[in-house]
VEXKOLMAR-84920 format. One record per residue (C-alpha): y, x, z; residue in one letter; residue number from 0. Coordinates in Angstrom, 2 decimals. Layout:
N
       y       x       z r   k
       Y       X       Z A NUM
...
This chain:
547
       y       x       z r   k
  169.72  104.60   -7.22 X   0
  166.48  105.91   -5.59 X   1
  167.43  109.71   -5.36 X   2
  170.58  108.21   -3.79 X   3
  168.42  105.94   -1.09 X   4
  166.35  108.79   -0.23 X   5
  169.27  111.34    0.11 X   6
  171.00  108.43    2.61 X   7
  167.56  108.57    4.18 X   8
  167.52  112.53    4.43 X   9
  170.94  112.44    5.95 X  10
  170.41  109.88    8.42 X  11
  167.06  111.96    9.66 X  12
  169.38  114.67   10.03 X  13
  171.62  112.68   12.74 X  14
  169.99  111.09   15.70 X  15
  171.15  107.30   16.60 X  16
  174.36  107.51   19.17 X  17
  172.73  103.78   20.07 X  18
  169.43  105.04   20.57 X  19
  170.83  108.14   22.64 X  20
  172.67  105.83   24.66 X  21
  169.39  103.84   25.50 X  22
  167.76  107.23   26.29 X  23
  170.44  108.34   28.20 X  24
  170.63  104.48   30.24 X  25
  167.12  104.71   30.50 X  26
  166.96  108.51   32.06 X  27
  169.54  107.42   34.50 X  28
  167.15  104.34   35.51 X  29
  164.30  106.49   36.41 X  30
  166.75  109.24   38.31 X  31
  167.72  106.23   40.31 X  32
  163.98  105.08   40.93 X  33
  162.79  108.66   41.65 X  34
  165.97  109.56   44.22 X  35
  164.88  105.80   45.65 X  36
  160.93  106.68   45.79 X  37
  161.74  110.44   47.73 X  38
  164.21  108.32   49.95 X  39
  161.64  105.56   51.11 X  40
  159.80  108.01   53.34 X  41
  162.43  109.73   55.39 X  42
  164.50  106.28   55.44 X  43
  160.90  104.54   56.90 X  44
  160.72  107.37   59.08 X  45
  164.45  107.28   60.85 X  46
  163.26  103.22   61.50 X  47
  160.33  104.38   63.05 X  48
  161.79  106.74   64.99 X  49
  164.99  104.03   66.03 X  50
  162.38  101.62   67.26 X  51
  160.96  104.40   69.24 X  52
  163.88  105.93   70.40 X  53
  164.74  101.84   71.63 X  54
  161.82  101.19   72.87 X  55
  160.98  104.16   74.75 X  56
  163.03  106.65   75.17 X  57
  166.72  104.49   76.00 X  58
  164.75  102.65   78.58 X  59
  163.78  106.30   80.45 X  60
  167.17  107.70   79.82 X  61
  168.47  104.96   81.29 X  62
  166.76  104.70   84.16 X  63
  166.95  108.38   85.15 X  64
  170.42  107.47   84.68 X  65
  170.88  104.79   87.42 X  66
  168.28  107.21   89.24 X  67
  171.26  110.20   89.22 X  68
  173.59  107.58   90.29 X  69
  171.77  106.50   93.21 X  70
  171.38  110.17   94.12 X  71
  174.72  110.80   94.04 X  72
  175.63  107.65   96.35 X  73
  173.54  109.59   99.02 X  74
  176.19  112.51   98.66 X  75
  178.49  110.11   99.93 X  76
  176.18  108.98  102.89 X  77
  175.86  112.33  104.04 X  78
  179.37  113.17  104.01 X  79
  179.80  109.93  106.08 X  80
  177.27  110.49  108.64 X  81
  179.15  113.87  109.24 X  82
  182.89  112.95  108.84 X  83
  182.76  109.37  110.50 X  84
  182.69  109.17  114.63 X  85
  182.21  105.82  114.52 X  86
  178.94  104.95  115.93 X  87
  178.72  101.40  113.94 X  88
  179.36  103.09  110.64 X  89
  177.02  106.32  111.16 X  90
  174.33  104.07  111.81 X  91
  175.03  101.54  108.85 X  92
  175.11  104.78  106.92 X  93
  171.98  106.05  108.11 X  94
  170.25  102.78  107.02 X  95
  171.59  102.88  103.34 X  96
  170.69  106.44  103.20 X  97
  167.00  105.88  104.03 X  98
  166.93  102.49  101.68 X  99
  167.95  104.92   98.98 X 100
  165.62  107.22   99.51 X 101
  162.56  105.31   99.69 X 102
  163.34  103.49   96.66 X 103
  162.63  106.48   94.69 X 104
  159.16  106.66   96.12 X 105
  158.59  103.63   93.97 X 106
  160.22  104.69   90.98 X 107
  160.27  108.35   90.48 X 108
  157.75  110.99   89.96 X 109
  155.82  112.59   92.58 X 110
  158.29  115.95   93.09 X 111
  161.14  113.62   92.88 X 112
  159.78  111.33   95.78 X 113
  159.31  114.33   98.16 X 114
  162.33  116.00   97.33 X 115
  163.89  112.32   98.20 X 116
  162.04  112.80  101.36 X 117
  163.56  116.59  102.11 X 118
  166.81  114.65  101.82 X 119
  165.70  112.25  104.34 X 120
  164.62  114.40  106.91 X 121
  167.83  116.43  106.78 X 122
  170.24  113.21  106.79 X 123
  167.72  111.90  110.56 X 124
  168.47  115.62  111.81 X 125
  172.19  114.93  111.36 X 126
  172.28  111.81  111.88 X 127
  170.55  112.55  115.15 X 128
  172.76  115.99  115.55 X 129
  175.96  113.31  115.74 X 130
  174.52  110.86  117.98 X 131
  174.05  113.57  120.85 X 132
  178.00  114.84  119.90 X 133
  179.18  111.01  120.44 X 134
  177.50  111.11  123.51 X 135
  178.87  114.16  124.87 X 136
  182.57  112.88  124.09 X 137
  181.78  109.79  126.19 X 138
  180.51  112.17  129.04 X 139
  183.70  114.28  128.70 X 140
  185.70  111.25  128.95 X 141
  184.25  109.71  131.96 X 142
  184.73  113.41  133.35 X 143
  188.11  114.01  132.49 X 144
  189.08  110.68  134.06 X 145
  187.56  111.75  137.57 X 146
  189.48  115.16  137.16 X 147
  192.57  112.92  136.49 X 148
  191.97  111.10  139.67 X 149
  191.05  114.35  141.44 X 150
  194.18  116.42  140.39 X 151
  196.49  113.07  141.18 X 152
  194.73  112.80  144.94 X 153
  195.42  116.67  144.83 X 154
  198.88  116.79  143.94 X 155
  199.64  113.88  146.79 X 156
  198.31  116.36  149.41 X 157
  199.76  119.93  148.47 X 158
  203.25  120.81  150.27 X 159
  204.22  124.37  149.06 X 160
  201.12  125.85  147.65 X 161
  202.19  127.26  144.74 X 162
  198.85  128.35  143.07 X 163
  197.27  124.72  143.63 X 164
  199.95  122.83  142.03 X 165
  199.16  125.54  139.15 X 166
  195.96  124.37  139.08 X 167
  196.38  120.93  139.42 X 168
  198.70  121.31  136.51 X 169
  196.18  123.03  134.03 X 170
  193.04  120.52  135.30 X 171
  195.31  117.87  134.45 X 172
  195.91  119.14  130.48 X 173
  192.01  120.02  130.40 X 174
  191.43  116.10  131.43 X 175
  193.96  115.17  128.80 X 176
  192.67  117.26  126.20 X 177
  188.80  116.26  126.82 X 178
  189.49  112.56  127.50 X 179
  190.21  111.91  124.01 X 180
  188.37  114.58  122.16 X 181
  187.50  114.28  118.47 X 182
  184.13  115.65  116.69 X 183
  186.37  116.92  114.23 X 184
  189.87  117.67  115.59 X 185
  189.60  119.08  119.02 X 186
  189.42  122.88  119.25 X 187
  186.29  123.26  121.29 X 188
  186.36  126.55  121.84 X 189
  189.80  126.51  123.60 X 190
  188.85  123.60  125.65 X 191
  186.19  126.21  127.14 X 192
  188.68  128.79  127.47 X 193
  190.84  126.62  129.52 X 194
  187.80  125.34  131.12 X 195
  186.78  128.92  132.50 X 196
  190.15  130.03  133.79 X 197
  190.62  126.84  135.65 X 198
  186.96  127.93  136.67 X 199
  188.10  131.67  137.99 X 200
  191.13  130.22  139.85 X 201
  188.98  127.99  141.82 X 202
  187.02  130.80  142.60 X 203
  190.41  133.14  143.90 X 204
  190.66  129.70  145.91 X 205
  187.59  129.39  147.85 X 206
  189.03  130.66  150.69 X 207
  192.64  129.92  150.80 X 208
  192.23  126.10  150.91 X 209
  194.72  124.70  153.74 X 210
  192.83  121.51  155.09 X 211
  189.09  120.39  154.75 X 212
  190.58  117.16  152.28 X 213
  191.97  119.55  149.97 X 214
  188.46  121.90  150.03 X 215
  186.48  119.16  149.50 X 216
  188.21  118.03  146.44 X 217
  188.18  121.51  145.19 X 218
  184.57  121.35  145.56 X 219
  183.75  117.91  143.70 X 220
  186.48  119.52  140.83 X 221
  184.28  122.64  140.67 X 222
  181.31  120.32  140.47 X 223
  182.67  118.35  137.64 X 224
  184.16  121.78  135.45 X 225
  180.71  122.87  135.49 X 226
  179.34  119.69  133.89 X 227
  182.38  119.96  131.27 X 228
  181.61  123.27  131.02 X 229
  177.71  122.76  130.32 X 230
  178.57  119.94  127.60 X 231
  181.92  121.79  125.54 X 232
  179.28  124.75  125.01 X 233
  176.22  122.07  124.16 X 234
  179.37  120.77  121.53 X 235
  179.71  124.06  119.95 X 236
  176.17  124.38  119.39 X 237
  175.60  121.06  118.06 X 238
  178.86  121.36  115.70 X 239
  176.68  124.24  114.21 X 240
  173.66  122.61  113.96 X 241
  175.54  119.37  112.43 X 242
  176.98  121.69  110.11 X 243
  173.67  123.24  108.99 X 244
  172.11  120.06  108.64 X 245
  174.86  119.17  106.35 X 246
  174.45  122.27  104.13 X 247
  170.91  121.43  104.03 X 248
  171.17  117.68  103.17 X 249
  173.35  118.58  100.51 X 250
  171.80  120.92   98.53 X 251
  168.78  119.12   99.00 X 252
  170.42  116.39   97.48 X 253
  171.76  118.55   94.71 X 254
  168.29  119.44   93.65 X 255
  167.39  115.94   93.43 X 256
  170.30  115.44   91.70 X 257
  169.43  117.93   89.88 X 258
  165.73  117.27   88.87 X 259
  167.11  114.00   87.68 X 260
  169.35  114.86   85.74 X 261
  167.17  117.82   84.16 X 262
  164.38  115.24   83.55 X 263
  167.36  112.81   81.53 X 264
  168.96  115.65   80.01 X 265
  165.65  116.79   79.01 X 266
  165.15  113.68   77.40 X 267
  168.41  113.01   75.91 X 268
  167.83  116.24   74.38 X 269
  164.46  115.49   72.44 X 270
  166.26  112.23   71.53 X 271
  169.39  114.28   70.02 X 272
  167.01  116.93   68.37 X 273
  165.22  114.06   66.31 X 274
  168.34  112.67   65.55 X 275
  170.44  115.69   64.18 X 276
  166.36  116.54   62.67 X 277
  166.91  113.54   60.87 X 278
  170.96  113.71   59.87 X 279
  170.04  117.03   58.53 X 280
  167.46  115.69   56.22 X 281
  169.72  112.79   55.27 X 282
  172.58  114.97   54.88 X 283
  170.91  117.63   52.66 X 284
  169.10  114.64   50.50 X 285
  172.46  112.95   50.15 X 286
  173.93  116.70   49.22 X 287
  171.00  117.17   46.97 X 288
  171.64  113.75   45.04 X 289
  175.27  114.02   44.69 X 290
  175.06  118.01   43.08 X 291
  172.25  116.36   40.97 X 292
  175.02  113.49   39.64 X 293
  177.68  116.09   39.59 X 294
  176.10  118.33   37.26 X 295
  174.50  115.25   35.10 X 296
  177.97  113.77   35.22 X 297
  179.92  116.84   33.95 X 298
  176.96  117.50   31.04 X 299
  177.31  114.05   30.13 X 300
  181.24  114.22   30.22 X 301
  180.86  117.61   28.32 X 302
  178.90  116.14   25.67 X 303
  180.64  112.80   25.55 X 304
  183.81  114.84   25.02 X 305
  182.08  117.01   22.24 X 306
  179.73  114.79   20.61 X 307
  181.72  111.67   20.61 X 308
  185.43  111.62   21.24 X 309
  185.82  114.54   19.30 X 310
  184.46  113.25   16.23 X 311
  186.67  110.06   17.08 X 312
  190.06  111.70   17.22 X 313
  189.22  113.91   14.19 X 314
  189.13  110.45   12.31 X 315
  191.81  109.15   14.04 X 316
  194.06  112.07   13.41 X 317
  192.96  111.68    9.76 X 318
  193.84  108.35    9.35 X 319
  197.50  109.16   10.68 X 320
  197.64  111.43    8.17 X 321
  196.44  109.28    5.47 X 322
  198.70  106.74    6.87 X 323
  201.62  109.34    6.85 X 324
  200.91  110.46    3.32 X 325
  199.54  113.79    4.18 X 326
  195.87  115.83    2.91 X 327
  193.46  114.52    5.51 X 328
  192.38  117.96    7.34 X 329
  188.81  118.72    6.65 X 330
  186.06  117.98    9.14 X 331
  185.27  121.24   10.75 X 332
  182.94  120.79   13.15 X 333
  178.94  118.82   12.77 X 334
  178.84  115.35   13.70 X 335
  175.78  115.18   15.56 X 336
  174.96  111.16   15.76 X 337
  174.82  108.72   12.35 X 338
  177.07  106.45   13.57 X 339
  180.03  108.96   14.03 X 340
  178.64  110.76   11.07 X 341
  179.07  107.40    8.87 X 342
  182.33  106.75   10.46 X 343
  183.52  110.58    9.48 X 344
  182.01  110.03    5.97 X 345
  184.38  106.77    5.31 X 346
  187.42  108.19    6.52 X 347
  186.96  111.59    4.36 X 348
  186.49  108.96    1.10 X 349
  189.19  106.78    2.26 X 350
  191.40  109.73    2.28 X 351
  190.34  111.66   -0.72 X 352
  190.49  107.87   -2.27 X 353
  193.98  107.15   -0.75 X 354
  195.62  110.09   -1.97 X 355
  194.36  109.23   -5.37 X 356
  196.01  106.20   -4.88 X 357
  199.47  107.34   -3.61 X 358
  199.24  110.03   -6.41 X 359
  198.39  107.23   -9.59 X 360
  201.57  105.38   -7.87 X 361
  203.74  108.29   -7.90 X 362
  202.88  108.75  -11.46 X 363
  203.02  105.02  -12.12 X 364
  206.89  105.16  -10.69 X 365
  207.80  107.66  -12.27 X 366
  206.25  106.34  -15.22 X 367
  208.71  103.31  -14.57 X 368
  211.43  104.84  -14.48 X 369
  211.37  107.17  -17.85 X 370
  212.01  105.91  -21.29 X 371
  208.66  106.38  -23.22 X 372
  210.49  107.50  -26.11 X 373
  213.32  109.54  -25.29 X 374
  211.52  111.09  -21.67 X 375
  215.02  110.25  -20.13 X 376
  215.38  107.62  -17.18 X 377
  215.58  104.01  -18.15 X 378
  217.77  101.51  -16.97 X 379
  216.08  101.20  -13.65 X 380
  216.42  105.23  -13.04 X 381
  219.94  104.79  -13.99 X 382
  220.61  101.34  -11.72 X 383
  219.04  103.37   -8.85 X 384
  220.67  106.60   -9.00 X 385
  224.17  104.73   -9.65 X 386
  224.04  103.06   -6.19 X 387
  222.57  106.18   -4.39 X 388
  225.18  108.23   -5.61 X 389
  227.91  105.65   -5.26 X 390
  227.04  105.06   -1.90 X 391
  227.28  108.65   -1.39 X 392
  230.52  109.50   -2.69 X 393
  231.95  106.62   -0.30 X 394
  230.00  108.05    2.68 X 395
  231.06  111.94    1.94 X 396
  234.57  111.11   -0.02 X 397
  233.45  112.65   -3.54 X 398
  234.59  111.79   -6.78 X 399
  232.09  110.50   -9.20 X 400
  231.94  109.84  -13.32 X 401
  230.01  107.85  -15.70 X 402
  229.97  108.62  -19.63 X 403
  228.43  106.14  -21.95 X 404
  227.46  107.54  -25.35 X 405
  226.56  105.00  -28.73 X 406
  225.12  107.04  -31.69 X 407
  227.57  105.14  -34.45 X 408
  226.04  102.87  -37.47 X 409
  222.11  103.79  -35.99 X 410
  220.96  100.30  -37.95 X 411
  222.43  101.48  -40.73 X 412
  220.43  104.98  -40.50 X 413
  216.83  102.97  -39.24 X 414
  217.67  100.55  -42.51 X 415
  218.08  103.56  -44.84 X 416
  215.56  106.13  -43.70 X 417
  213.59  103.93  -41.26 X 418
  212.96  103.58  -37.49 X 419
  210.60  106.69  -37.46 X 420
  213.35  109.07  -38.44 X 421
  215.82  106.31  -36.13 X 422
  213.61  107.42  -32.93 X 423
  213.77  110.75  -33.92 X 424
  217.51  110.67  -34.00 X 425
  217.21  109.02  -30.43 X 426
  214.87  112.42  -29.16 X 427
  216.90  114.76  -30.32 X 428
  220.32  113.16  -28.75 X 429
  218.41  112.49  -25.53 X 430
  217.17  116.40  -25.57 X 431
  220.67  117.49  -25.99 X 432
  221.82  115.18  -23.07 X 433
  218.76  116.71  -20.87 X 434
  220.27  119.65  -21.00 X 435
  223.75  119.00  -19.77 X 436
  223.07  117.51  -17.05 X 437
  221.36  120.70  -15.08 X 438
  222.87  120.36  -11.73 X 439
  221.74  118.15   -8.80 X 440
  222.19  114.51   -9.03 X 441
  223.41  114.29  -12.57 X 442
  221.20  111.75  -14.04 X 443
  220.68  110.94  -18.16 X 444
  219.62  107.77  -19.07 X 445
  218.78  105.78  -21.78 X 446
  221.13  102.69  -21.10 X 447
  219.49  100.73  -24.21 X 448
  218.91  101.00  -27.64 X 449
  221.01  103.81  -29.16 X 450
  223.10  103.96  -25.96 X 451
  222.55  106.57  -23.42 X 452
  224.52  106.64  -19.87 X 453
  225.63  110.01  -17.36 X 454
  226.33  110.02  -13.88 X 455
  228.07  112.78  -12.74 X 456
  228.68  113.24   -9.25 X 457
  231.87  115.67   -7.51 X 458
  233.16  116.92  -10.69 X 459
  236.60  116.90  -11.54 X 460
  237.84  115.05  -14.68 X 461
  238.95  117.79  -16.62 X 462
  235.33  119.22  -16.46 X 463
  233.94  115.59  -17.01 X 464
  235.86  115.64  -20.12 X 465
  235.33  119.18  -21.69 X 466
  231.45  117.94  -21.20 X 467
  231.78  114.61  -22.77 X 468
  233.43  116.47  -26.03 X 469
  230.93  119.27  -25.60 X 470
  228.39  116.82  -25.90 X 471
  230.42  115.17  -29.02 X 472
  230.65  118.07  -30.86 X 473
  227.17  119.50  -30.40 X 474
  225.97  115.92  -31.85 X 475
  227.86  117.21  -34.91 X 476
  226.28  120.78  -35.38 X 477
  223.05  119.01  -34.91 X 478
  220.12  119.61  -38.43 X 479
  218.65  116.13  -39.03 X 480
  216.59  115.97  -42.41 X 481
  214.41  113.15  -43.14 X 482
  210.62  113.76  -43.99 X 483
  211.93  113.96  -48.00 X 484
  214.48  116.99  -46.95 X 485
  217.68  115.20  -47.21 X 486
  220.34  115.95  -44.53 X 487
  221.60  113.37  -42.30 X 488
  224.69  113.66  -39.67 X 489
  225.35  111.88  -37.40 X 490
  228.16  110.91  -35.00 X 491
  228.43  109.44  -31.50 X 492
  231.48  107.52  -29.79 X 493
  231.58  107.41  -25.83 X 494
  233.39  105.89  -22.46 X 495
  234.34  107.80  -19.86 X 496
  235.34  106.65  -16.49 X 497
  236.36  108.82  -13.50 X 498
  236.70  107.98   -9.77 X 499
  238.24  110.00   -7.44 X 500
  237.77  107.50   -4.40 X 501
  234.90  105.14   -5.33 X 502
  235.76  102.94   -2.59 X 503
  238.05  101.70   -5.10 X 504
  235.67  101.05   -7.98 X 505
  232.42   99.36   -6.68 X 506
  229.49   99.96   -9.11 X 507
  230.09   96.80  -11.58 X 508
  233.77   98.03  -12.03 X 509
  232.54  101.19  -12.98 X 510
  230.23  100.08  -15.48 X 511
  232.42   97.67  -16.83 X 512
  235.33  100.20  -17.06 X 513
  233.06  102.57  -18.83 X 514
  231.91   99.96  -21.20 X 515
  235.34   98.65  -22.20 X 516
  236.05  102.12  -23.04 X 517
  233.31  102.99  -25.34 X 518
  234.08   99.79  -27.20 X 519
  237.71  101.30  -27.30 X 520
  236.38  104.24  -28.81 X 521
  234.72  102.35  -31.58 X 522
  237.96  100.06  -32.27 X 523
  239.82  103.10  -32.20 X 524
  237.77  104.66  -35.44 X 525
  234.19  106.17  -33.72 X 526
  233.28  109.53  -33.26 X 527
  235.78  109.87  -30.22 X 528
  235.60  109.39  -25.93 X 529
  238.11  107.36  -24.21 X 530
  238.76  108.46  -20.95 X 531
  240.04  106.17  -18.18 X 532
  240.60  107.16  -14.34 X 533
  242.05  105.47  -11.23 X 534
  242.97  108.68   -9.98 X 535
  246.84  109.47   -9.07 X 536
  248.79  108.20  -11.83 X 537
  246.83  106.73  -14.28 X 538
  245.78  102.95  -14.14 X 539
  242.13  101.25  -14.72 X 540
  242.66  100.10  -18.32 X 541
  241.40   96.39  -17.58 X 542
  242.03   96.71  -13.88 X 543
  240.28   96.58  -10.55 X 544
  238.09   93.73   -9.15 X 545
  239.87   92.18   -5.75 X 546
């Protein structure tokens, strides 16, 4: 009992706990989590700090540089305004929101931004100016063109035939119509002065061709006025350049303020994005970090879950089937690293070994139960079993099928004379000789009780059924019995025979019946003889056929 204790001992040494390495493995996993939380902490307190300072500081500045671009691009549309518009109302309303723009940055903005806010401001007064003086002109031209309308109209009324006049007259008349409602933008100053000038050089060609003193003295106030038109279309052109430069100027003036602006919130939007793709990055390649880490613990702990434990736990399974299916139990091939599994492993290898002991002490205690322990032939229960598996066949497959019943004649009288030793050998030898007649598949020998024996004989013909009934007979005859004191003994058998070709026709009680009734036959009819009966064509059961 001890050296038995301390070889369990020894073994169990050998074979860690699966229990205990499940704790370990728990408890590993536990402090992964707690170290992957305790390298997190830091970064993840770092990305708050750097939210609450990106919230507090830096969205606040963004944002204002934000509404400070917008503002800079309202004055864009100012300055477009103060040169498209010829409204005087609107260029002036214009002019004001421009200059509240601008000097809000001086409150709000850096030092570079407030002057370049005042650049802008300078050029938007020069234009704003440069259009004042162009408004005015157009009101001069109109008050001119109205007195050359008047002018040519008083001229016209006093002409008679003078060809070149009314030529004139004509052409003053389109200047006055083309300068009365001139536009900034749409009238095509520089044709108005070349009309202007040739009107000018026909007067001349008419200084001295004028008919009356009426018509020379209107000729005179319409030179008079030309040259005023003449002085303010060429002051237009220059102004239209100047308005035009100031323009250029105000706008990219306001594009670099635009431009700072947006520069100094790009710039800052920029540092903002950096820390936050600095800090993705780190959370990204912690997160990639952490899930290789779990990958490759997960797949070693798969690996070894697969080969340490399920393995072992289908081998036994797959054992059990086996035992279960009557089979060897394969042996256990591979180590079993834990107790557990190794105790488990263990049981089922002496469950099997002790299982197949058992199924083979059964097959021996069957077959045990089904053999006469004197004669080694089946006993009645071989014989009931066979009958009805054979019977059964020979109605599935149409085969014929044939019982003889054998009685060894006066047996008491030979166990009363030379006793029941010599009477059992009597009984061996008549049971060896029926062993060996019946050689081919499903014939069966049986002891049928006492000094009666029984053959089934399946798909045989009778003929053949009866030359090995007689066969049998005779050899009973040419068989050397002596008892222990030398004296010869012979000894005689009388038998039934019944024969079946459709068994559908004799169910199993018939049969034996029928056979029965015709060993008794045998006997009435003087021993030592087989009685054959058949219900094949012809020939009639001798007592009959159950309904």
């Amino acid at each position: 009992m001890e050296s038995d204790k301390r070889r369990t001992k020894t073994k169990r040494g050998r074979h860690p706990s699966l229990a205990n390495t499940l704790h370990l493995g728990i408890f590993g996993l536990f402090l992964l989590f707690l170290l992957s939380v305790w390298l997190a902490m830091p970064l993840l307190e770092g990305i708050v700090t750097k939210a609450q300072e990106t919230r507090d500081t830096h969205l606040p500045a963004i944002t204002r540089g934000q509404h400070n671009a917008q503002r800079a691009e309202q004055l864009y549309s100012y300055i477009n305004t103060l040169f498209w518009v010829e409204d005087d109302f609107v260029a002036r309303q214009a002019r004001l929101q421009a200059q509240v723009l601008v000097h809000s940055f001086a409150f709000e903005a850096e030092p570079e931004i407030s002057n370049q806010a005042n650049s802008v401001l300078d050029h938007v007064l020069s234009l704003a100016t440069t259009r004042r003086e162009q408004r005015q002109i157009i009101l001069r031209l109109g008050d001119i063109a109205i007195q050359q309308i008047r002018l040519s109209e008083a001229l016209e009324e006093t002409l008679n035939a003078n060809t070149s006049l009314v030529s004139l007259s004509h052409q003053l008349m389109r200047l006055a119509a083309g300068t009365r409602h001139a536009s900034i933008h749409s009238s095509d100053w520089g044709a108005l002065i070349r009309v202007a000038q040739a009107i000018q050089r026909a007067l001349v060609n008419t200084e001295t061709s004028a008919p009356t003193p009426s018509i020379q003295t209107r000729l005179d106030a319409i030179r008079t006025l030309l040259s005023a038109q003449l002085e303010s279309l060429n002051r237009m052109i220059i102004l239209e350049k100047q308005a035009e430069d100031f323009r250029q100027a105000s706008l990219a003036a306001q594009q670099a303020l635009t431009g700072m602006l947006n520069s100094d919130a790009a710039y800052r939007t920029q540092q903002l994005a950096e820390r936050m793709e600095s800090d993705a990055l780190q959370v990204k390649n912690y997160t990639l970090a952490l899930l290789a880490l779990f990958v490759v613990l997960g797949s070693l702990l798969l690996f070894c879950f697969n080969r340490l434990v399920l393995r072992p736990i289908l081998v036994a399974t797959h054992a059990l089937e086996r035992v279960g299916q009557g089979d060897v139990p394969p042996p256990f091939k591979h180590p079993v690293l834990f107790s557990e599994l190794n105790a488990i492993c263990g049981s089922v290898k002496r469950y099997g070994d002790m299982t197949l002991k058992l199924q083979r002490a059964n097959e021996e205690l069957q077959q045990l139960s089904q053999l006469d322990g004197l004669t080694g032939l089946g006993n009645r229960r071989r014989f009931d079993t066979a009958l009805n598996a054979e019977w059964d066949r020979a109605c599935r497959h149409g085969h014929s099928l044939c019982l003889i019943i054998f009685d060894i004649d006066h047996f008491k009288q030979i166990n009363d004379r030379h006793g029941h030793l010599f009477g059992d050998d009597c009984l061996r030898a008549f049971a060896h000789l029926l062993e060996r007649s019946t050689q081919r598949a499903g014939e069966v020998a049986a002891r049928y009780g006492g000094e009666e024996f029984i053959l089934i004989l399946p798909e045989i013909n009778l003929p053949a059924a009866k030359q090995i009934a007689e066969r049998i007979r005779q050899a009973v005859h040419d068989l050397h019995l002596e008892t222990d004191g030398g004296e010869p003994v012979k000894m005689t058998i009388s038998g039934g025979l019944i024969h079946t070709a459709n068994a559908r026709l004799c169910p199993t009680a018939t049969l034996l019946r029928e056979v029965d009734n015709a060993l008794y036959q045998a006997k009435r009819e003087g021993r030592d003889r087989i009685v054959t009966v058949s219900n094949g064509p012809g020939i009639t059961l001798c007592t009959g056929v159950d309904d």
